[in-house]
C-alpha positions in Angstrom: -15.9 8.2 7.4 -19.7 7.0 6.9 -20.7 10.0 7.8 -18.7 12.3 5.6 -20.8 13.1 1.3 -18.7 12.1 -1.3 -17.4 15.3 -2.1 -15.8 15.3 1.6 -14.3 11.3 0.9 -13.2 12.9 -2.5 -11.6 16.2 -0.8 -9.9 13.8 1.8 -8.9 11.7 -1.0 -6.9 14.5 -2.6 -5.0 15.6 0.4 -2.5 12.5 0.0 0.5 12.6 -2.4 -0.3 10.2 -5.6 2.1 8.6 -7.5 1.7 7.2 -10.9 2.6 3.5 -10.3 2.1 -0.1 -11.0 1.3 -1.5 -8.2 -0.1 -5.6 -7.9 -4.1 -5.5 -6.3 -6.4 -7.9 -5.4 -9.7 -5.9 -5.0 -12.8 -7.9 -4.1 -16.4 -6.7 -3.5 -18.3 -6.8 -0.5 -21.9 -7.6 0.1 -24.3 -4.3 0.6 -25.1 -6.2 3.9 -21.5 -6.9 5.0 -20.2 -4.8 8.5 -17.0 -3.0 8.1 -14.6 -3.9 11.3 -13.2 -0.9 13.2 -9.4 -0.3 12.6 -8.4 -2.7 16.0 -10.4 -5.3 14.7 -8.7 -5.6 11.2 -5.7 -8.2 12.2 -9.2 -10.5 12.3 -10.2 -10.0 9.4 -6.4 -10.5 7.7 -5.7 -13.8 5.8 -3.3 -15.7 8.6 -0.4 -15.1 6.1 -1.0 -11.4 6.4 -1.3 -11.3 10.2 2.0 -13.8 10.5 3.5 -10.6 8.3 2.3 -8.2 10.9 3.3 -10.1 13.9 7.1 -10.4 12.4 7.1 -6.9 11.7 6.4 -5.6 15.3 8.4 -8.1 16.7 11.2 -6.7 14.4 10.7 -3.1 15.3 10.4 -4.1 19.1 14.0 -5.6 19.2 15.8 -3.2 17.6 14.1 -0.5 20.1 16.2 -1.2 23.1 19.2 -0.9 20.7 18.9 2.8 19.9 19.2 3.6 23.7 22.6 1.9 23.4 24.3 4.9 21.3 26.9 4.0 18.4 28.6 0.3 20.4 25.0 -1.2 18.9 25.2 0.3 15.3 26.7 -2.7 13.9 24.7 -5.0 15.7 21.7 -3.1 14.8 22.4 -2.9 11.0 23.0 -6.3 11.3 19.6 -7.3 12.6 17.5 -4.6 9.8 20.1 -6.8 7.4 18.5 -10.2 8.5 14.8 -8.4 9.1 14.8 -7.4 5.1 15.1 -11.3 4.2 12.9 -11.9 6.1 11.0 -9.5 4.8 11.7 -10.5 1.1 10.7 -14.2 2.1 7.5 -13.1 3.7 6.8 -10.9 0.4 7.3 -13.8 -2.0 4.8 -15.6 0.5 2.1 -13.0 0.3 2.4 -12.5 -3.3 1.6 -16.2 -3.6 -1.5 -15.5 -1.7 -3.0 -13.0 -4.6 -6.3 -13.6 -6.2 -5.8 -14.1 -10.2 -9.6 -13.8 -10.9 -9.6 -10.6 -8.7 -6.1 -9.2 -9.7 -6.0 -5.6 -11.1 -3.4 -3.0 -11.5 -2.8 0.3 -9.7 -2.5 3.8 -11.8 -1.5 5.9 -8.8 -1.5 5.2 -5.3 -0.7 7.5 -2.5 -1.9 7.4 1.3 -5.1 8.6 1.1 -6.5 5.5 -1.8 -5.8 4.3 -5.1 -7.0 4.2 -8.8 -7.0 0.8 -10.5 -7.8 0.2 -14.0 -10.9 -2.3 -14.6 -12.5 -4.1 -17.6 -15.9 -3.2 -15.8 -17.1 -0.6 -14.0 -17.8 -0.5 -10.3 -21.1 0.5 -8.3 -20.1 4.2 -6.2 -20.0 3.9 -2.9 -18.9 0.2 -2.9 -17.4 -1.2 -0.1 -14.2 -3.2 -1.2 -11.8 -5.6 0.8 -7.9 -4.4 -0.6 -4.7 -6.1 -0.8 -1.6 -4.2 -2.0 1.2 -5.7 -3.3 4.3 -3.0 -2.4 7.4 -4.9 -4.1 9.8 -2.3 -4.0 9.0 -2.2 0.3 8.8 -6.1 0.4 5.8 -5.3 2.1 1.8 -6.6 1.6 -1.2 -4.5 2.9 -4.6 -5.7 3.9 -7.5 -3.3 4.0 -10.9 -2.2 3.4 -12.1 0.4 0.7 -15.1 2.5 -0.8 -15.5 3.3 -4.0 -15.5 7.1 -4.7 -15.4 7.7 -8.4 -15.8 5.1 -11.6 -14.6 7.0 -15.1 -14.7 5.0 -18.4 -11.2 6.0 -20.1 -11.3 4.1 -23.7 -11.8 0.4 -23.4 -11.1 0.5 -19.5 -12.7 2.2 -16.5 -10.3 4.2 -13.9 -12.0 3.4 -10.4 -10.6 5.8 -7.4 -10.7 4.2 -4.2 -10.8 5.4 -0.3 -9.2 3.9 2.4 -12.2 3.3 4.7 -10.6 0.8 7.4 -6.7 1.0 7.7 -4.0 0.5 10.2 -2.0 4.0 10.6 1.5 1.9 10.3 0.1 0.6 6.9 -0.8 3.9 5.9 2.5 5.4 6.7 4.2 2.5 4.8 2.2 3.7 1.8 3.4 7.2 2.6 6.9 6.7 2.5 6.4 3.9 -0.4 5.3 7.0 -2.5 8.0 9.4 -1.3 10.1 6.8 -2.1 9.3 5.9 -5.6 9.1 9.8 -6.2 12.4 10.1 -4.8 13.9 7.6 -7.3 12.4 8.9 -10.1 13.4 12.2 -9.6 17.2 10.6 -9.6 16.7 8.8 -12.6 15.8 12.1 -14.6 18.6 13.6 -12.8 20.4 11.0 -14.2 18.8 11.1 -17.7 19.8 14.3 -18.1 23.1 14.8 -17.1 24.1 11.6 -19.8 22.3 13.5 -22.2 24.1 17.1 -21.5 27.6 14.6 -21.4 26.4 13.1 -25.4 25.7 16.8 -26.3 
């Protein structure tokens, strides 16, 4: 991605659903000098509570493999087990969210697969390299990545920053992915909703 002009990170930027949502991020600014790690190397780089997240997850997803080769006799066992895998999941949210930076805390507008916008008091230098962690509550899921800046717009009192993903794991990225679908998903229910109560008052 280093190699690609910022009109390429911004095309590539735009390719990715966005959502408008409020989403918990801990953004903190790297030094010019600081090396981004490849992709492999970013469970390294992870807080521990992040990578004991990750570790539980694909030890989740490997124990319920073997199950789907056992047909419907292993349905209820393996609803049972995604059961006891979402507390666990919940748990290891609550933990992670515990973990977030107040003095580096900001807010998502939109988020999607591709980046993010945040809203910020002060604006940020383009091209910026930025270590990331989102806060997905609705997934009871955390993600740890690395970022660059790609366009800083003051809007009133605030700035609206867009972010890249620069460095992130392709599982993370799907969770984001579906995370988006998801919330679109929902939304599109609730109008549904909305607007059927509304013909029934009429």
């Amino acid at each position: 991605m280093q190699h690609l002009t910022l009109e390429q990170k911004y095309e590539q930027f735009e390719e990715f659903f966005m959502i408008k949502h409020i989403v918990p991020v801990n953004m903190r600014l790297l030094d010019k000098t600081f090396t981004l790690p490849e992709v492999e190397e970013l469970h390294e780089h992870m807080p521990f509570e992040f990578q004991i997240a990750n570790e539980l997850s694909d030890i989740d997803s490997k124990a319920l493999r073997p199950l789907l080769s056992l047909g419907e006799h292993a349905s209820q066992l393996a609803e049972f087990l995604n059961h006891q895998s979402k507390k666990i999941d919940l748990m290891m949210s609550l933990i992670l969210q515990q973990h977030s930076d107040q003095a580096n805390s900001h807010q998502s507008i939109q988020f999607g697969g591709g980046g993010l916008v945040v809203a910020s008091e002060n604006p940020w230098e383009i091209g910026a390299a930025v270590e990331v962690k989102l806060f997905l509550r609705e997934e009871a899921a955390a993600i740890f990545c690395f970022a660059e800046v790609i366009t800083c717009k003051q809007e009133d009192d605030t700035y609206h920053i867009s972010l890249i993903f620069s460095r992130i794991r392709d599982e993370d990225q799907d969770l984001l992915v579906r995370a988006s679908l998801h919330l679109q998903a929902a939304n599109l229910r609730k109008r549904k909703t909305q607007k059927m109560n509304q013909n029934e008052n009429n």
